[in-house]
Backbone as JSON Lines, residues from 0, in Angstrom:
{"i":0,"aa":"X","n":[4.07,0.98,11.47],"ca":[3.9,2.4,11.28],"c":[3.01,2.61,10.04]}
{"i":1,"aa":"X","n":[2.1,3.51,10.08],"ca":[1.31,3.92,9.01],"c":[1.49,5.17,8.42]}
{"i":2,"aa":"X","n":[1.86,4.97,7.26],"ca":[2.36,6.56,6.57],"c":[1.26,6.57,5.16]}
{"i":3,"aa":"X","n":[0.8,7.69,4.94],"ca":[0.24,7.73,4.33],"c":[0.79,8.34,2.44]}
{"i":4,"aa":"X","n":[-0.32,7.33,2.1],"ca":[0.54,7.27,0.68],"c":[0.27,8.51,-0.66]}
{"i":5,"aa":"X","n":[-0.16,9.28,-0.08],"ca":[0.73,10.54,-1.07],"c":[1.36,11.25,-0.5]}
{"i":6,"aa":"X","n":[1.16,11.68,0.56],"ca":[2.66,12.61,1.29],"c":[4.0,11.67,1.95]}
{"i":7,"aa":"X","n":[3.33,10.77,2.58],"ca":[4.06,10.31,3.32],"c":[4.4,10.36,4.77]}
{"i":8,"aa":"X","n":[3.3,11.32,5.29],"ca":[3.27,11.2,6.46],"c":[2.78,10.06,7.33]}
{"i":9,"aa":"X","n":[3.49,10.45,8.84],"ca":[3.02,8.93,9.25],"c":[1.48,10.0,10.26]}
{"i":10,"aa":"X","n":[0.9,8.36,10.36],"ca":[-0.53,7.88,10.62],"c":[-0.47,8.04,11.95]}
{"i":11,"aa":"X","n":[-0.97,8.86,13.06],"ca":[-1.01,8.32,14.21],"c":[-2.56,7.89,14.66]}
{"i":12,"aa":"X","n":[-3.3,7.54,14.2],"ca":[-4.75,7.2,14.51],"c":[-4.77,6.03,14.89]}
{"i":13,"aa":"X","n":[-5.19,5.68,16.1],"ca":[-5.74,4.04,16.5],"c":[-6.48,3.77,15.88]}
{"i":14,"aa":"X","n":[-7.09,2.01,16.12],"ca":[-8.23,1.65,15.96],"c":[-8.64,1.5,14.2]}
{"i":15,"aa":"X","n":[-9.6,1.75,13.67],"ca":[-10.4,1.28,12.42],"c":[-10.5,2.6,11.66]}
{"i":16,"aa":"X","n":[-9.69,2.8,10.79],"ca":[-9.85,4.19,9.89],"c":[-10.79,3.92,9.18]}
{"i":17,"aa":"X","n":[-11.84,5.25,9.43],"ca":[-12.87,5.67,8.75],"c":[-13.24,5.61,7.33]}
{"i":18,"aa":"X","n":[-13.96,5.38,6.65],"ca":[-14.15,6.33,5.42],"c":[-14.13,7.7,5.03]}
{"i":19,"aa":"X","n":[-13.98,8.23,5.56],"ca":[-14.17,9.81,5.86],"c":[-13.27,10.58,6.19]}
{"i":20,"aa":"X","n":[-11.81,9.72,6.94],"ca":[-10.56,9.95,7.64],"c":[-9.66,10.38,6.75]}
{"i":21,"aa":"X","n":[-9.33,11.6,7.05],"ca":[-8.46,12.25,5.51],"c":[-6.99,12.3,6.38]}
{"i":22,"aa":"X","n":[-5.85,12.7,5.82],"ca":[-4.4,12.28,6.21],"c":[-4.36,14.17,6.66]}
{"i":23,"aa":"X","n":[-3.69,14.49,7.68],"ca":[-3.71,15.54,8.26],"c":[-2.91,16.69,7.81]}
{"i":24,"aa":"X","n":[-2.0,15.68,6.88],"ca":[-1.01,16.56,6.12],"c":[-1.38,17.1,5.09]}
{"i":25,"aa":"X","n":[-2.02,16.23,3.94],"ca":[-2.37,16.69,2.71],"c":[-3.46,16.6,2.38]}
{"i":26,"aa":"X","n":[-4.73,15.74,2.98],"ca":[-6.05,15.87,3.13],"c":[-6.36,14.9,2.1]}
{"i":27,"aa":"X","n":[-5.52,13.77,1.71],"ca":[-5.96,12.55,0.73],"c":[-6.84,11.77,1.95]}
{"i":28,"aa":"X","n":[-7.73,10.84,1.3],"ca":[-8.27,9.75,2.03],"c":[-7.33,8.69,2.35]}
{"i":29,"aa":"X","n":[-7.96,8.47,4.18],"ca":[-7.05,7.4,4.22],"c":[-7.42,5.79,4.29]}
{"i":30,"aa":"X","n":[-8.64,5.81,3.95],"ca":[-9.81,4.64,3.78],"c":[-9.6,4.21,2.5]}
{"i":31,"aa":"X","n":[-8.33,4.23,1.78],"ca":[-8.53,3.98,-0.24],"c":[-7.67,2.72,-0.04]}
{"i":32,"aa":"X","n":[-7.64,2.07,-1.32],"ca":[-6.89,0.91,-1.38],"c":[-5.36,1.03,-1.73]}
{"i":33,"aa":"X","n":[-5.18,2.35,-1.95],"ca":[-3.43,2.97,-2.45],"c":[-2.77,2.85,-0.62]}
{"i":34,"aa":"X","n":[-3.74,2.96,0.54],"ca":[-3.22,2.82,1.99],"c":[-3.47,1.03,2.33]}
{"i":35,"aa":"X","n":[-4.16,0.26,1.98],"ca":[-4.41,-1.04,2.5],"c":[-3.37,-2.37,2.12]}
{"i":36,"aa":"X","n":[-3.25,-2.8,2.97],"ca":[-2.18,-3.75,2.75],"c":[-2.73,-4.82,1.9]}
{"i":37,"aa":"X","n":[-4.26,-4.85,1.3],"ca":[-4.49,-5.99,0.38],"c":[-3.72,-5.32,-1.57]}
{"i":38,"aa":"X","n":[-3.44,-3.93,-1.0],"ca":[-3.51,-3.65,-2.77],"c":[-2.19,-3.99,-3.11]}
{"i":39,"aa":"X","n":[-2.26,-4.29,-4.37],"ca":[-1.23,-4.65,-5.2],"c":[-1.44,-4.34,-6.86]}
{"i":40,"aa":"X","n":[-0.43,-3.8,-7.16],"ca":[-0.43,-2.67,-8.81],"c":[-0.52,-4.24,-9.46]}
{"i":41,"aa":"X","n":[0.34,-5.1,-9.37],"ca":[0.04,-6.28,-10.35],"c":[-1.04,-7.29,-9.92]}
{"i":42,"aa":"X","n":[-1.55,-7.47,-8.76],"ca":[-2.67,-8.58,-9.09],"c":[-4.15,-8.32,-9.66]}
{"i":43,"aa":"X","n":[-4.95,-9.09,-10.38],"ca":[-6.25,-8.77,-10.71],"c":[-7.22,-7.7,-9.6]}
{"i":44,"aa":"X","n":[-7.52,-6.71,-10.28],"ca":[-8.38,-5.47,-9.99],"c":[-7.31,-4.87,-9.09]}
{"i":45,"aa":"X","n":[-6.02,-5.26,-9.04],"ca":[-4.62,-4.43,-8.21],"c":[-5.14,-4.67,-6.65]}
{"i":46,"aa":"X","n":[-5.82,-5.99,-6.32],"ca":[-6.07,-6.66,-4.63],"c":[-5.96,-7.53,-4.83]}
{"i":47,"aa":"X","n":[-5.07,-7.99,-3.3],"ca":[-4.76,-9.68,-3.18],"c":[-5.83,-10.26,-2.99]}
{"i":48,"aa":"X","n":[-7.41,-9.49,-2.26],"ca":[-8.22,-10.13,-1.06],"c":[-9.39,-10.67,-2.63]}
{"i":49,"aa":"X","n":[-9.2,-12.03,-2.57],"ca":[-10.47,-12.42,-3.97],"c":[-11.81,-12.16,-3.93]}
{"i":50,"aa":"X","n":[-11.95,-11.59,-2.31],"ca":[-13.6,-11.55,-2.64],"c":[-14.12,-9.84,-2.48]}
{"i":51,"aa":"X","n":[-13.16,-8.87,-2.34],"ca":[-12.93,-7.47,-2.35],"c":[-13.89,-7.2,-3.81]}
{"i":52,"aa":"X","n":[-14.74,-6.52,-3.38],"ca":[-14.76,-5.39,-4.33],"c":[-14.6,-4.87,-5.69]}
{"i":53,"aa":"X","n":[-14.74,-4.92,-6.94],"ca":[-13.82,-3.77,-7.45],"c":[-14.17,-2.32,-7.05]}
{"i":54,"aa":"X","n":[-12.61,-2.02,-6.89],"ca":[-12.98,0.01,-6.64],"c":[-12.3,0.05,-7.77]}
{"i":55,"aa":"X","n":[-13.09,1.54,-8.34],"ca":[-12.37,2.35,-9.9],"c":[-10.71,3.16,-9.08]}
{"i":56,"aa":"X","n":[-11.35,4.09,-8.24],"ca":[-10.81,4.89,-8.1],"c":[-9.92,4.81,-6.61]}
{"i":57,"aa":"X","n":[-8.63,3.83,-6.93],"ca":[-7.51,3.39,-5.81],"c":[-7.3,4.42,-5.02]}
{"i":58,"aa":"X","n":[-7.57,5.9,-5.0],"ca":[-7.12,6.94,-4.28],"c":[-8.08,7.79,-3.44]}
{"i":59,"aa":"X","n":[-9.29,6.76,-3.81],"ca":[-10.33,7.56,-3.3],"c":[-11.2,6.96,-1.8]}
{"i":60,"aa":"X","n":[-11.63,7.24,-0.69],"ca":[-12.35,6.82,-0.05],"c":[-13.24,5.57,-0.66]}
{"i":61,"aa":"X","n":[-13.41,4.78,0.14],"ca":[-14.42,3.33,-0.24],"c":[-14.63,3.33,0.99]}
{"i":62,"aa":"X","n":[-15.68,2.31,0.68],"ca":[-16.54,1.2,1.42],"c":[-16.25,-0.26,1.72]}
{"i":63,"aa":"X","n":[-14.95,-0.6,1.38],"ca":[-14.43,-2.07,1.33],"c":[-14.27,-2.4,2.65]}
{"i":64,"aa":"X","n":[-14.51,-3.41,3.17],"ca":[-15.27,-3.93,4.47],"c":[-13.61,-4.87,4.87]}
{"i":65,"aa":"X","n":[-12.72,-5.2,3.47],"ca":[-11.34,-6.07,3.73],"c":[-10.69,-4.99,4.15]}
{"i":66,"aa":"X","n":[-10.87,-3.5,4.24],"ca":[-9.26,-3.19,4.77],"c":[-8.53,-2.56,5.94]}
{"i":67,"aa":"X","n":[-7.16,-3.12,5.37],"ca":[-6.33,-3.37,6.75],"c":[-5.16,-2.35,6.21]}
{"i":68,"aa":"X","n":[-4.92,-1.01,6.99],"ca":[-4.0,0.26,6.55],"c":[-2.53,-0.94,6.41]}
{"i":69,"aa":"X","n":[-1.93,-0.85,5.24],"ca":[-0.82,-1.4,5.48],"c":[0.41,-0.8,6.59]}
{"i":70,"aa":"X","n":[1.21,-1.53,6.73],"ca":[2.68,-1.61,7.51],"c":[3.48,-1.22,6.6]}
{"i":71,"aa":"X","n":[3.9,0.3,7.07],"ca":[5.1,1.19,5.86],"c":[6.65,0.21,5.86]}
{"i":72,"aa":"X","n":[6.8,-0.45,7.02],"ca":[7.91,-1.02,7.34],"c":[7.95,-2.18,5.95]}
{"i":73,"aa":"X","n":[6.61,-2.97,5.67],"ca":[6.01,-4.43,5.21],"c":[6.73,-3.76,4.17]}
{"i":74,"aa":"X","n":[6.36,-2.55,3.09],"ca":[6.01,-2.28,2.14],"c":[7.37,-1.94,1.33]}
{"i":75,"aa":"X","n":[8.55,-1.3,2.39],"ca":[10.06,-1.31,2.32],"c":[10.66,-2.42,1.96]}
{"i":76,"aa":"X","n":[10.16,-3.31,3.13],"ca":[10.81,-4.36,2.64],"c":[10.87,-4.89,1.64]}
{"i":77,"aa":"X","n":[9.48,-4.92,0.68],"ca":[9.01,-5.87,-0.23],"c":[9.7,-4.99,-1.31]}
{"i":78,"aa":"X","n":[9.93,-3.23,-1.18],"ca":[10.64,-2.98,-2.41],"c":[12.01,-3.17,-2.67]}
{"i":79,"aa":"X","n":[12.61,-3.38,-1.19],"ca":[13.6,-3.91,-0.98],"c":[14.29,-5.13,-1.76]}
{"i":80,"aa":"X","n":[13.44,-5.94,-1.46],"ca":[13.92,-7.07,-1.54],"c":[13.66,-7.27,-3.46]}
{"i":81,"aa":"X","n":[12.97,-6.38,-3.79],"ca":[12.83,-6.36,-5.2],"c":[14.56,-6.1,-5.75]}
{"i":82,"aa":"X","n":[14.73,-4.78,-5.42],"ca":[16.01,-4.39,-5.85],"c":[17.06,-5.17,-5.66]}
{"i":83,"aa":"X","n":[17.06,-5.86,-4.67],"ca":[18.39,-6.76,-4.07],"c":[18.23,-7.76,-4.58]}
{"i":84,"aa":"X","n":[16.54,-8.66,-5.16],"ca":[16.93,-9.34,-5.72],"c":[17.42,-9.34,-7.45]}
{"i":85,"aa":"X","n":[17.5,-8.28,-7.69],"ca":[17.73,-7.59,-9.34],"c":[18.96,-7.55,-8.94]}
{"i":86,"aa":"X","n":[19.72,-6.88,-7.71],"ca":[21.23,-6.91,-8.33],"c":[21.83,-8.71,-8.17]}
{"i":87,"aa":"X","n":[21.59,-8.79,-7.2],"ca":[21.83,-10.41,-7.27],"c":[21.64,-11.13,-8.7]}
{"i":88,"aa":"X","n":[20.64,-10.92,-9.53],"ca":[20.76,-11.77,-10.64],"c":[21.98,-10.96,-11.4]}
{"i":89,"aa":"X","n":[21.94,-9.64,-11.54],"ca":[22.76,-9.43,-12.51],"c":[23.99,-9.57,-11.97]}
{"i":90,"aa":"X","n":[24.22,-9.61,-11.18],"ca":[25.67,-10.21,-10.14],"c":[26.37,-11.49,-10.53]}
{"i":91,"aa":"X","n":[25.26,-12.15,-11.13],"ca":[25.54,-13.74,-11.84],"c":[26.14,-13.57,-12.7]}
{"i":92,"aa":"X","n":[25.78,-12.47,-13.43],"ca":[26.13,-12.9,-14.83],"c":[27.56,-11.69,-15.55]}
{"i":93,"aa":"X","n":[27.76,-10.81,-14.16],"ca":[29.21,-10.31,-14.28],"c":[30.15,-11.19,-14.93]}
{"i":94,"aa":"X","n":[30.85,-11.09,-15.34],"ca":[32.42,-11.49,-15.28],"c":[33.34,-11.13,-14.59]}
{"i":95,"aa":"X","n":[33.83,-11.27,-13.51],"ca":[34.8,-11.14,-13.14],"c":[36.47,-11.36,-12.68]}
């Protein structure tokens, strides 16, 4: 599922989103790297893909030829599994 990342609506567009393709709800671009499954807030220039680009502006329409709209489902999980693995450590170190 593709939801788009400032409202949150979901994506119903097939096929290869545009540069130009704005989100129907709130009219952000949906061609930016804040929607692509290569971005990431912590890796170098915040993309996994090494031979990407730098873009300044994560929210804005590009030209990046790597991207792939991420999976809202992928993106749950991964915050998921952040949190669960935070209570788990501190779970260790309870006393009980």
């Amino acid at each position: 599922m593709k939801i788009c990342h400032r409202c949150g609506r979901e994506i119903t567009m097939e096929g290869k989103i545009g540069r130009r393709e704005v989100c129907p709800g709130c009219g952000a671009d949906l061609h930016c790297c804040r929607n692509c499954a290569f971005y990431d807030p912590g890796a170098y220039n915040q993309c996994r893909e090494p031979q990407a680009e730098r873009v300044l502006e994560k929210d804005r329409g590009n030209f990046c030829d790597w991207f792939r709209f991420r999976d809202a489902a992928a993106g749950r999980e991964a915050g998921g599994g952040k949190g669960s693995a935070r209570d788990k450590l501190s779970g260790l170190f309870k006393s009980g």
